[in-house]
N, CA and C atoms as an extended XYZ file, in Angstrom:
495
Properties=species:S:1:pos:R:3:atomname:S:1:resname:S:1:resid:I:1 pbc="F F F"
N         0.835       -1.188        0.000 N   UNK     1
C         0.000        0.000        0.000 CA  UNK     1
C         0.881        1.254        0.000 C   UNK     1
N         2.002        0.922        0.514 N   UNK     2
C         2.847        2.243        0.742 CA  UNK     2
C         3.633        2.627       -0.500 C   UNK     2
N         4.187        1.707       -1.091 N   UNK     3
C         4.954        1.504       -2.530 CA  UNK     3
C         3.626        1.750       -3.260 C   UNK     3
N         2.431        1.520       -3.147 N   UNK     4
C         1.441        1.778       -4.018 CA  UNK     4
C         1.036        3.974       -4.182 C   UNK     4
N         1.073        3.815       -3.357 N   UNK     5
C         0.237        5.508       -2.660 CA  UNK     5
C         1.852        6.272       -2.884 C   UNK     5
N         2.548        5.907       -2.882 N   UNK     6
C         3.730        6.975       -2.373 CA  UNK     6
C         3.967        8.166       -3.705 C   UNK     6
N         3.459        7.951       -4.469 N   UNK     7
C         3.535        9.119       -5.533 CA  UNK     7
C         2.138        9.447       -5.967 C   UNK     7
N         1.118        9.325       -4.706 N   UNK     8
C        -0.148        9.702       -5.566 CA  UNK     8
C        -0.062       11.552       -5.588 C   UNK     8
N         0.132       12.242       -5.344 N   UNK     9
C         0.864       13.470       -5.295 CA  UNK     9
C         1.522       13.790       -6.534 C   UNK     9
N         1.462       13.251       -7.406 N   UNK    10
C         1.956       13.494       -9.140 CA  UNK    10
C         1.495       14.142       -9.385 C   UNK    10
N         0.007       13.401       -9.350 N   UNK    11
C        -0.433       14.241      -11.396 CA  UNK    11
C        -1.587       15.718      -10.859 C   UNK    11
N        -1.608       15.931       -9.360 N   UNK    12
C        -1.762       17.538       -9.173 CA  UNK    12
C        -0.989       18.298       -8.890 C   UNK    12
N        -0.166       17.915       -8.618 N   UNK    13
C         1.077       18.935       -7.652 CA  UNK    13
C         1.588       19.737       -8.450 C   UNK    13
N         1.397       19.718       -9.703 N   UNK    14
C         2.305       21.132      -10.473 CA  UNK    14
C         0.895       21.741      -10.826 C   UNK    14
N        -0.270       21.382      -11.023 N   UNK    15
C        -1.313       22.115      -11.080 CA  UNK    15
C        -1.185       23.299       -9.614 C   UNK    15
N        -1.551       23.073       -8.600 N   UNK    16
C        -1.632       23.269       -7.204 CA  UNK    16
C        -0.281       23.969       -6.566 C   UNK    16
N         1.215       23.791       -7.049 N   UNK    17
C         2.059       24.315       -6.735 CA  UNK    17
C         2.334       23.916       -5.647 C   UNK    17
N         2.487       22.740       -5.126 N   UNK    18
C         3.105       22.043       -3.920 CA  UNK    18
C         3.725       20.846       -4.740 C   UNK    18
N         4.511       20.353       -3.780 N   UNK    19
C         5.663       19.600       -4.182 CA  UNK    19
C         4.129       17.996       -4.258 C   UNK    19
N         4.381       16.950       -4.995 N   UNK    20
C         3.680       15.895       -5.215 CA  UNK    20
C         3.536       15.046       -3.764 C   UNK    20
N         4.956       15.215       -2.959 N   UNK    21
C         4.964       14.667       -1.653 CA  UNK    21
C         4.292       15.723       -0.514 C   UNK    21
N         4.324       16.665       -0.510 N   UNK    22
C         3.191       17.710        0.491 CA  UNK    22
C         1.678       17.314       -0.290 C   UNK    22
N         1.547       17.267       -1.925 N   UNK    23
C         0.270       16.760       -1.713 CA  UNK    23
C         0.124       15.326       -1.803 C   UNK    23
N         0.845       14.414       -1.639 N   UNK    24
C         0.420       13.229       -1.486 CA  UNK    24
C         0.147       12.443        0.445 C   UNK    24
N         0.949       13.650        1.276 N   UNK    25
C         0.274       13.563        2.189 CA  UNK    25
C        -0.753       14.128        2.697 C   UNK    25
N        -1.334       15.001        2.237 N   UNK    26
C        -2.829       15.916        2.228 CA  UNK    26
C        -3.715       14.886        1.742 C   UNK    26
N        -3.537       14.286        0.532 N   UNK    27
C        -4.704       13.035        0.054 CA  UNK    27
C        -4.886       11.914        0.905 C   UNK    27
N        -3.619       11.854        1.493 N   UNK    28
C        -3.604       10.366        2.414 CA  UNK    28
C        -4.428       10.489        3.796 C   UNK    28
N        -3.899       11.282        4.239 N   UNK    29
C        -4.869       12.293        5.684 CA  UNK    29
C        -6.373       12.466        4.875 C   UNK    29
N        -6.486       12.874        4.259 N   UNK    30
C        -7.758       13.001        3.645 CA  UNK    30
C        -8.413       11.721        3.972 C   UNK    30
N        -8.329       11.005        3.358 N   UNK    31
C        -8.714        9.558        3.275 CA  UNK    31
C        -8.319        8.574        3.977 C   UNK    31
N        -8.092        9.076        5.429 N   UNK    32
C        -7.437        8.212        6.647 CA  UNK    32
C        -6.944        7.306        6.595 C   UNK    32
N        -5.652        7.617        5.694 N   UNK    33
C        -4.713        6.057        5.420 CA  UNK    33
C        -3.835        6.134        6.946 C   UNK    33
N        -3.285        5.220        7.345 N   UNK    34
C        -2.572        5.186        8.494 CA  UNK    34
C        -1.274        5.968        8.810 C   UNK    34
N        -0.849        5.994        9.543 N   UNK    35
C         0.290        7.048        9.901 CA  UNK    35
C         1.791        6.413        9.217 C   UNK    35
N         2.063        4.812        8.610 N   UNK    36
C         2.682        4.084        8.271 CA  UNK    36
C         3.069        4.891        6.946 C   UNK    36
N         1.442        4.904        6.183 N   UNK    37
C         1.196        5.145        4.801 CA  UNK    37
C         1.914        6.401        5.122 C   UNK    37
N         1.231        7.129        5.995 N   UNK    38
C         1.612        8.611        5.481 CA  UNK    38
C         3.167        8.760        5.639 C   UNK    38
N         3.654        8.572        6.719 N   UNK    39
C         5.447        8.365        6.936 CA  UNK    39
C         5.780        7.982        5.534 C   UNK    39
N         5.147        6.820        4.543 N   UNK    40
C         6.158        6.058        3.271 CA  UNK    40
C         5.845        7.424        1.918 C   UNK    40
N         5.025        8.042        2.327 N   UNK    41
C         4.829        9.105        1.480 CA  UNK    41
C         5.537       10.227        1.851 C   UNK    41
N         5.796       10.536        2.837 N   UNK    42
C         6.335       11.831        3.258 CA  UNK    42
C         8.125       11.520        2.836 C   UNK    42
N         8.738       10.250        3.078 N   UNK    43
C        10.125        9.304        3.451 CA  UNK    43
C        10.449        9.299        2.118 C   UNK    43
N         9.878        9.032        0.772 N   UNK    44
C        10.333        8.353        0.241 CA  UNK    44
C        11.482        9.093       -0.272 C   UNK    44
N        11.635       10.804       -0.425 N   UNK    45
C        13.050       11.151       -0.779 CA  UNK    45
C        13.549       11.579        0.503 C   UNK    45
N        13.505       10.802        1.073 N   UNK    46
C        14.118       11.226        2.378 CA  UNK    46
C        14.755       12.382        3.280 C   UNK    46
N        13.234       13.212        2.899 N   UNK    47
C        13.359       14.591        2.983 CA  UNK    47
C        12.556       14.523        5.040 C   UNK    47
N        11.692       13.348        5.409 N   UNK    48
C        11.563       13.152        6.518 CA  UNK    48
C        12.051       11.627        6.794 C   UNK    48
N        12.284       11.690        8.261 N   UNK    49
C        13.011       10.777        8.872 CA  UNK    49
C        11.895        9.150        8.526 C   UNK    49
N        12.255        8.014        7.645 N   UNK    50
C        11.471        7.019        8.000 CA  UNK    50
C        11.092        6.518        9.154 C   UNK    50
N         9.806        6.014        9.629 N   UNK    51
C         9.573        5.365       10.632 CA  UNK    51
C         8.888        3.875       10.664 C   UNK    51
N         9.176        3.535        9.545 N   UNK    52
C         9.205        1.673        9.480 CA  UNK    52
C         9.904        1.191        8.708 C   UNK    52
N         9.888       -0.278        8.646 N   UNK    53
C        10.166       -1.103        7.110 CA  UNK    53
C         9.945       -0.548        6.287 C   UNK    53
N         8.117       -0.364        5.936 N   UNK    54
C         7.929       -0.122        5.113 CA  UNK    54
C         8.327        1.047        4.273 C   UNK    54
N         8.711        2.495        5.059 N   UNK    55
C         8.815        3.461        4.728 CA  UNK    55
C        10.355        3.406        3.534 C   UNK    55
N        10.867        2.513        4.089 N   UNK    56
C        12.301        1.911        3.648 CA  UNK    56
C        12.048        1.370        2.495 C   UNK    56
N        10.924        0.416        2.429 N   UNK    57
C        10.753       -0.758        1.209 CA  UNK    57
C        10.295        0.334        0.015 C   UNK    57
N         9.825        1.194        1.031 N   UNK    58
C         9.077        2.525       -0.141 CA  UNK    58
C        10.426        3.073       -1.348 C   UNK    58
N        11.622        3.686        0.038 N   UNK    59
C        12.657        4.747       -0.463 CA  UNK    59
C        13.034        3.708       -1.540 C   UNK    59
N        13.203        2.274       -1.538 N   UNK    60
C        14.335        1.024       -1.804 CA  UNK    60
C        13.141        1.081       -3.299 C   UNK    60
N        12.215        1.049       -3.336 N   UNK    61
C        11.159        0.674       -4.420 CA  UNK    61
C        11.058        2.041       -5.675 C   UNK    61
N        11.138        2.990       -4.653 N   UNK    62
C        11.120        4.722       -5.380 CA  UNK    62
C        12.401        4.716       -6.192 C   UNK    62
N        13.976        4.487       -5.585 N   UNK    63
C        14.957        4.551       -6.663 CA  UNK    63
C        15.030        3.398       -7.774 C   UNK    63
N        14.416        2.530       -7.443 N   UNK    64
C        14.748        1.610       -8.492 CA  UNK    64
C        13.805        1.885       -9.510 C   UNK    64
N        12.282        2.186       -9.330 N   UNK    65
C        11.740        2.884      -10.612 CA  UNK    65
C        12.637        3.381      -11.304 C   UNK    65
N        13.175        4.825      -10.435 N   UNK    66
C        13.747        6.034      -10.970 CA  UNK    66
C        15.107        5.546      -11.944 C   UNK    66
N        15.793        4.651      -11.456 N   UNK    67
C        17.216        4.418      -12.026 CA  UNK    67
C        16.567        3.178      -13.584 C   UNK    67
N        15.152        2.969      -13.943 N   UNK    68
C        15.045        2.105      -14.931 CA  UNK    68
C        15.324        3.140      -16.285 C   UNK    68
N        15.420        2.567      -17.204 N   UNK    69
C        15.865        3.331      -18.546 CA  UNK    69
C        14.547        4.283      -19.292 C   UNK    69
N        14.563        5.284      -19.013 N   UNK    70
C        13.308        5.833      -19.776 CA  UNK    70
C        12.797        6.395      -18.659 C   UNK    70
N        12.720        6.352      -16.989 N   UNK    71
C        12.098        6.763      -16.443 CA  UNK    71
C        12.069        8.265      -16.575 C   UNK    71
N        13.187        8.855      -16.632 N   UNK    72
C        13.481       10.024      -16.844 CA  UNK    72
C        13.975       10.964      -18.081 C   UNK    72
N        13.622       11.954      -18.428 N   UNK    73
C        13.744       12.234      -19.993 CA  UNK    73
C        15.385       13.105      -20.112 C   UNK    73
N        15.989       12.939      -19.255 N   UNK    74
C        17.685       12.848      -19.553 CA  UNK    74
C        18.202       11.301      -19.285 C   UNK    74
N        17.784       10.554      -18.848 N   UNK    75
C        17.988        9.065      -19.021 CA  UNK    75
C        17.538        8.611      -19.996 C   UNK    75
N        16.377        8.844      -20.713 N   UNK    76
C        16.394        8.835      -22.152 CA  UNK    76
C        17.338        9.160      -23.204 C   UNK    76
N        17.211       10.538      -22.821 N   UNK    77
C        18.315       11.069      -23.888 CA  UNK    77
C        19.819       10.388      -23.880 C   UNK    77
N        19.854       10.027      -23.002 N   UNK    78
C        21.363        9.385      -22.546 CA  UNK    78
C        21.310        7.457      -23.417 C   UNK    78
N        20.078        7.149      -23.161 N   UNK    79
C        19.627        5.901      -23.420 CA  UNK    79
C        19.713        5.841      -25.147 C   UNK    79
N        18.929        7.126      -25.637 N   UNK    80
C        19.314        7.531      -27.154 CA  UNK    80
C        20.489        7.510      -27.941 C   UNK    80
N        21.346        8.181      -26.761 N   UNK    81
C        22.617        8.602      -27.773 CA  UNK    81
C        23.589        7.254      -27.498 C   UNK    81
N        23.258        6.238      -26.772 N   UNK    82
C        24.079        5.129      -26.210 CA  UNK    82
C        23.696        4.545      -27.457 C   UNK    82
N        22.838        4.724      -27.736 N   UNK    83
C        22.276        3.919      -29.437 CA  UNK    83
C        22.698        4.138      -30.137 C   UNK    83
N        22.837        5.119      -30.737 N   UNK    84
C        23.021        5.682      -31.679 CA  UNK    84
C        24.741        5.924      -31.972 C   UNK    84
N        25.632        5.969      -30.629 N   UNK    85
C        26.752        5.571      -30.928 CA  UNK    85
C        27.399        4.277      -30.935 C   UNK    85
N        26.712        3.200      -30.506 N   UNK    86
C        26.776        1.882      -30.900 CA  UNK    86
C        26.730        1.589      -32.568 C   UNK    86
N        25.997        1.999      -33.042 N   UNK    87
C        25.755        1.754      -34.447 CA  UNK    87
C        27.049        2.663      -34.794 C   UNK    87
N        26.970        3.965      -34.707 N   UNK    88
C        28.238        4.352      -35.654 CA  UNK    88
C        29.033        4.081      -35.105 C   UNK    88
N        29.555        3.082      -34.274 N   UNK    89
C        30.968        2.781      -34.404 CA  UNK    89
C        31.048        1.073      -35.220 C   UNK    89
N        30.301        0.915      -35.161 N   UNK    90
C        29.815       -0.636      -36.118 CA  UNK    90
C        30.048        0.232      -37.343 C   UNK    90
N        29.389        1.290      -37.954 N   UNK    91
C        28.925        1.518      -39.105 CA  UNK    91
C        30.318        2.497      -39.613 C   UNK    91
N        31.609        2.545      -38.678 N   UNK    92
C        32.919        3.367      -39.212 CA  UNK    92
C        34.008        2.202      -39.468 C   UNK    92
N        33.341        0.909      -39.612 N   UNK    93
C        34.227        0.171      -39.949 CA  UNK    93
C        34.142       -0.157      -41.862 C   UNK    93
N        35.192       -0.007      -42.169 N   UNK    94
C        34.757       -0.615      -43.884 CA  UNK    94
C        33.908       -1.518      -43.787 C   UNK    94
N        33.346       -1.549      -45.031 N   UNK    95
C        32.640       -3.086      -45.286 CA  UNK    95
C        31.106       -3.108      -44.211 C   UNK    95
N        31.216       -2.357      -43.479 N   UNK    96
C        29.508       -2.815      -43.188 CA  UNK    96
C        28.628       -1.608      -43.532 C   UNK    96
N        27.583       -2.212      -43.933 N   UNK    97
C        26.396       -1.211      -44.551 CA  UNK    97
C        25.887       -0.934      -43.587 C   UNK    97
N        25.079       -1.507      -42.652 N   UNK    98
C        24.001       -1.447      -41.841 CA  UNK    98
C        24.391       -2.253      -40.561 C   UNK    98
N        23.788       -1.196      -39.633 N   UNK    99
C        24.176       -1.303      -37.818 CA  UNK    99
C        22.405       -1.023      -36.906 C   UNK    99
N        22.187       -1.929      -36.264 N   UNK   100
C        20.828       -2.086      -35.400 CA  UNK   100
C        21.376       -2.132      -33.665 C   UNK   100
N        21.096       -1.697      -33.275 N   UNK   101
C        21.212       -1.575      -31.904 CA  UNK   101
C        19.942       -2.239      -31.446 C   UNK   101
N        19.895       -3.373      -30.674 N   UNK   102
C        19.023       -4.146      -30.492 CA  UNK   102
C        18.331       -4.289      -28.822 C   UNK   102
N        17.055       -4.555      -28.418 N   UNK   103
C        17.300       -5.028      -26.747 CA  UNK   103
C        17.823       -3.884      -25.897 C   UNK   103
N        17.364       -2.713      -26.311 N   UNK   104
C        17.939       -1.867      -25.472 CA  UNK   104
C        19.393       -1.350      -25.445 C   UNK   104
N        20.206       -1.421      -26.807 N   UNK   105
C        21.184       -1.767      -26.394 CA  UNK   105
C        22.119       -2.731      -25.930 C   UNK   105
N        21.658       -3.890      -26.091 N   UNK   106
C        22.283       -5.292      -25.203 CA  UNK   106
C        22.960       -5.645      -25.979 C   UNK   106
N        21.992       -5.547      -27.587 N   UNK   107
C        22.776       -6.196      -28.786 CA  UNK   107
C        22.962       -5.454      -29.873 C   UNK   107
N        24.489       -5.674      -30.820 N   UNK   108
C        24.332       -4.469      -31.998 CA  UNK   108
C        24.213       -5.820      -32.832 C   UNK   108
N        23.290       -6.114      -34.033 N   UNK   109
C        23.262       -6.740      -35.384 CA  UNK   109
C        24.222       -5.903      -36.156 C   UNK   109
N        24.977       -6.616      -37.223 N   UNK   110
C        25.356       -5.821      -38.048 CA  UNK   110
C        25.476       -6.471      -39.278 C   UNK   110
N        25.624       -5.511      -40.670 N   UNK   111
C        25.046       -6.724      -41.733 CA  UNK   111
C        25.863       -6.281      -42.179 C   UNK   111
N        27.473       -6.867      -43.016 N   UNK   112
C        28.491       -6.940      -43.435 CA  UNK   112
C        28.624       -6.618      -45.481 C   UNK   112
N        29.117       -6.313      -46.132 N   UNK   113
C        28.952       -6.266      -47.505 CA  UNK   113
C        30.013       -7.614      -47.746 C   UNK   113
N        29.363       -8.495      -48.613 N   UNK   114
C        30.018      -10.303      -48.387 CA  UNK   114
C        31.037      -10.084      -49.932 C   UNK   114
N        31.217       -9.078      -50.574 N   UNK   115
C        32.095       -9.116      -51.367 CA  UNK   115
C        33.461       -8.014      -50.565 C   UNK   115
N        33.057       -7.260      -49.547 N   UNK   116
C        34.542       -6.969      -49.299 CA  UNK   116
C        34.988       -7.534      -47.920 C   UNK   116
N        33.967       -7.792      -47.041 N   UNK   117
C        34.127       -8.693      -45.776 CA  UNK   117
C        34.308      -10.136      -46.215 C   UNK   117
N        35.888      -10.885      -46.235 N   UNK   118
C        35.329      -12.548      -46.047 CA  UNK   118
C        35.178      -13.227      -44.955 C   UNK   118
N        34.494      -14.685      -44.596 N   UNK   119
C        34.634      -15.176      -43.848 CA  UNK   119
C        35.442      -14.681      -42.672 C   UNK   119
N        36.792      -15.415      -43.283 N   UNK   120
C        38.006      -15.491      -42.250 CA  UNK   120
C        38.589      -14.327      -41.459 C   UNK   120
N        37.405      -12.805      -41.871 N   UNK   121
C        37.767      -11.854      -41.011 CA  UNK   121
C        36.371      -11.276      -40.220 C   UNK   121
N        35.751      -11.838      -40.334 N   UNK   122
C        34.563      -11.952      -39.580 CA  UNK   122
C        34.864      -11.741      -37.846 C   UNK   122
N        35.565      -12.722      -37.591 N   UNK   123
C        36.267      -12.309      -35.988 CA  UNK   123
C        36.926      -11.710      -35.816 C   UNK   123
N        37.600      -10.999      -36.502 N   UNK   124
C        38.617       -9.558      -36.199 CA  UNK   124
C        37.844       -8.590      -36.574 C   UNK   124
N        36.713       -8.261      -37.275 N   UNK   125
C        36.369       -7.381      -37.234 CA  UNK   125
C        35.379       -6.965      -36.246 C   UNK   125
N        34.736       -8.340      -36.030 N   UNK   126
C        34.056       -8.438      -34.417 CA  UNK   126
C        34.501       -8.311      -33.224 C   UNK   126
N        36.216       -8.661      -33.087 N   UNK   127
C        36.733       -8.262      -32.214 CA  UNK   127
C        37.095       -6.151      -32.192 C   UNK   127
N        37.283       -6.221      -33.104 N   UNK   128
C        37.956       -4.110      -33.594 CA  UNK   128
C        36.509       -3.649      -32.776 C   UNK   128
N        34.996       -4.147      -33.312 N   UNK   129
C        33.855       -3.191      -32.942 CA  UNK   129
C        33.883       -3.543      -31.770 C   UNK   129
N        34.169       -4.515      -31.107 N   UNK   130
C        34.223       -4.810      -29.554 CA  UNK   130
C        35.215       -4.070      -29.093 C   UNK   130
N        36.343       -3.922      -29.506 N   UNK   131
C        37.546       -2.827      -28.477 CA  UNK   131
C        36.649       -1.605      -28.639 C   UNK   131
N        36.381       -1.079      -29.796 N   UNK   132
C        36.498        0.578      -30.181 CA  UNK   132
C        35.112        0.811      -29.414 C   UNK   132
N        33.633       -0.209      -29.236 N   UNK   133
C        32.906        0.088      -28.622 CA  UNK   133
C        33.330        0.496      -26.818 C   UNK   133
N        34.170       -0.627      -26.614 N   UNK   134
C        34.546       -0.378      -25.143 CA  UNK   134
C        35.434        0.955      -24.512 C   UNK   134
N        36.399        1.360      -25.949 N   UNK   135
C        36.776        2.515      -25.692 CA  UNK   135
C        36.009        3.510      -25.658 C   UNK   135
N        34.896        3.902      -26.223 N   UNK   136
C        33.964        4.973      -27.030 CA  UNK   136
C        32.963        5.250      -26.162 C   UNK   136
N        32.295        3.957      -25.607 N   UNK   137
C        31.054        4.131      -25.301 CA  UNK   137
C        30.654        3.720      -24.183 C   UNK   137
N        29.865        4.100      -23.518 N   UNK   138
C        29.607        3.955      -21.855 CA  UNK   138
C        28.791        3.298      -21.992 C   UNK   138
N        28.681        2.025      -21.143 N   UNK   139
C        26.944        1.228      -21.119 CA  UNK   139
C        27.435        0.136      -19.996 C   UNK   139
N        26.236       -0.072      -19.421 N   UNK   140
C        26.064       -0.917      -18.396 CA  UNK   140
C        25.804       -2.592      -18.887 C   UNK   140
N        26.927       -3.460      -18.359 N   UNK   141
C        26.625       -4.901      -18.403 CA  UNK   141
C        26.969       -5.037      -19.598 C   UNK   141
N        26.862       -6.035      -20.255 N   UNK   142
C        27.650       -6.449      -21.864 CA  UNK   142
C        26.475       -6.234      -23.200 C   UNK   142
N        27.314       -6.169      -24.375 N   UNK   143
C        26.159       -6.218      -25.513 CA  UNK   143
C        27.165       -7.395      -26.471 C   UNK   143
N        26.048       -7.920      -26.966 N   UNK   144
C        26.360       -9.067      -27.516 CA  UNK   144
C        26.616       -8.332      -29.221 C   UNK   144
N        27.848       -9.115      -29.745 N   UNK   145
C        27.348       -8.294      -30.841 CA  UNK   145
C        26.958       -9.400      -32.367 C   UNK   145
N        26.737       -9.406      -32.950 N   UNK   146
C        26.002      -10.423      -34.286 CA  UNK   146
C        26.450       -9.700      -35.406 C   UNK   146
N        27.499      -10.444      -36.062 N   UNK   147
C        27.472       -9.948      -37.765 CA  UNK   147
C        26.807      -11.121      -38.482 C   UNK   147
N        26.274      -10.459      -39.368 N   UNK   148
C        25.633      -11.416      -40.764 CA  UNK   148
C        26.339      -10.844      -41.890 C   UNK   148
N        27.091      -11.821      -42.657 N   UNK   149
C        27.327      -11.633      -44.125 CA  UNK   149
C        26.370      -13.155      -44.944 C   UNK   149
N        26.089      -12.281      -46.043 N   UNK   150
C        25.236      -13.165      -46.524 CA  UNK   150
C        25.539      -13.226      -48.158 C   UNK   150
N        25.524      -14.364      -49.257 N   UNK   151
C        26.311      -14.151      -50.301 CA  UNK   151
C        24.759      -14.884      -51.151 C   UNK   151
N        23.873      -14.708      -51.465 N   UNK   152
C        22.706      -14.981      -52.331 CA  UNK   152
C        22.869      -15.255      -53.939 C   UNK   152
N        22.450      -16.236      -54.440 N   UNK   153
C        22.319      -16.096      -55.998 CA  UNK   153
C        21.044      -16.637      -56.181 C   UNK   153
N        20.320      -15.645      -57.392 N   UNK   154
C        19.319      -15.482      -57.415 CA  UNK   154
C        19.428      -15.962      -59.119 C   UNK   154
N        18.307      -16.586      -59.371 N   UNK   155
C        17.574      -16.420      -61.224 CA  UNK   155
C        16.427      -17.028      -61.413 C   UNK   155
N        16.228      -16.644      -62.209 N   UNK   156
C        14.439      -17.241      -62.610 CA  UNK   156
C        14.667      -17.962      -64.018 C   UNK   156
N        14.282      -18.930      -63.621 N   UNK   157
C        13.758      -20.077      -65.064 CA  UNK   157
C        12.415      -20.764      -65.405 C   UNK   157
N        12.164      -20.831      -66.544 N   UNK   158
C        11.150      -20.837      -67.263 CA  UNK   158
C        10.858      -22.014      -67.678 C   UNK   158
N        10.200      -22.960      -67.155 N   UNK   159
C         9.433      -24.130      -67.914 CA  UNK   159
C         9.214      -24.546      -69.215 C   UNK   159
N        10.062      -25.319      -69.669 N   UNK   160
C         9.403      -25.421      -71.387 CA  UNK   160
C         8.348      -26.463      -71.871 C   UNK   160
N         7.972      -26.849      -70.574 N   UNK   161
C         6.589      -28.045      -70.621 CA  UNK   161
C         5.409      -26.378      -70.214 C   UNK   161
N         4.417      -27.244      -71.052 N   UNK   162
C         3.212      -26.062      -70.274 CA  UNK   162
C         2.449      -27.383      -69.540 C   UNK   162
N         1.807      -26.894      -68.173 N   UNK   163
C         0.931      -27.534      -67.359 CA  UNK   163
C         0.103      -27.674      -67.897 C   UNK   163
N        -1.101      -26.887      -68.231 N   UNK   164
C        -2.043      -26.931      -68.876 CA  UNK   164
C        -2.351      -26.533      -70.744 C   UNK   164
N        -2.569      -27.615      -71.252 N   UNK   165
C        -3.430      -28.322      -72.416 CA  UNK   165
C        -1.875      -27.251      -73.705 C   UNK   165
């Protein structure tokens, strides 16, 4: 209940001009939630002293929202450009056309041109985007990375029996 209520104080508080936590304890008092509730609302930036577990499970529940990817629109932006320099450093190597940043980031695809990439350099060049990413680019936990080269031959042929009559 406390992890539930602790940000009900959002979506008026910039209407009203009080902070979301002054009005999320005005709603709670309102509606005689317990003194627990109101402490995990008042606690959670630990602007007042907690006075339970719960008020704790609250603060412990409040940053981990906050620290997920997207919660915040400079953690976005940060989340953006982590993308977007993943690919161009895939995409400053000769020979590859096309770079996908995948999974958040976890994974870069990359799709190789199979007449100037061969085989047998497939792992050195997977290894180069793996150093130059690690030098370049900041990111949390590993990204896997995937090249595809692909070498297709294509033609169309023509039947000289007809199926029908």
């Amino acid at each position: 209940r406390c992890v539930l209520l602790h940000d009900i104080g959002k979506n008026e508080s910039i209407e009203i001009g009080c902070s979301h936590v002054d009005l999320g304890v005005l709603i709670a008092k309102k509606y005689s939630e317990s003194e627990i509730v109101i402490n995990a609302i008042e606690a959670h930036h630990e602007d007042v002293k907690p006075t339970s577990i719960y008020s704790i499970i609250t603060i412990i529940a409040d940053e981990m929202s906050a620290s997920r990817i997207g919660s915040r629109n400079e953690q976005s932006e940060i989340f953006i450009q982590r993308i977007n320099q993943l690919e161009e450093v895939a995409l400053s190597f000769p020979g590859v056309e096309k770079a996908f940043a995948l999974k958040g980031g976890k994974e870069v695809r990359i799709i190789v041109d199979a007449s100037e990439i061969k085989d047998e350099y497939l792992e050195v060049l997977m290894l180069e985007i793996s150093n130059k990413i690690k030098k370049e680019v900041i990111f949390p936990g590993t990204i896997k990375i995937n090249i595809l080269r692909q070498t297709s031959v294509n033609t169309k042929t023509r039947s000289e029996k007809r199926l029908y009559g």
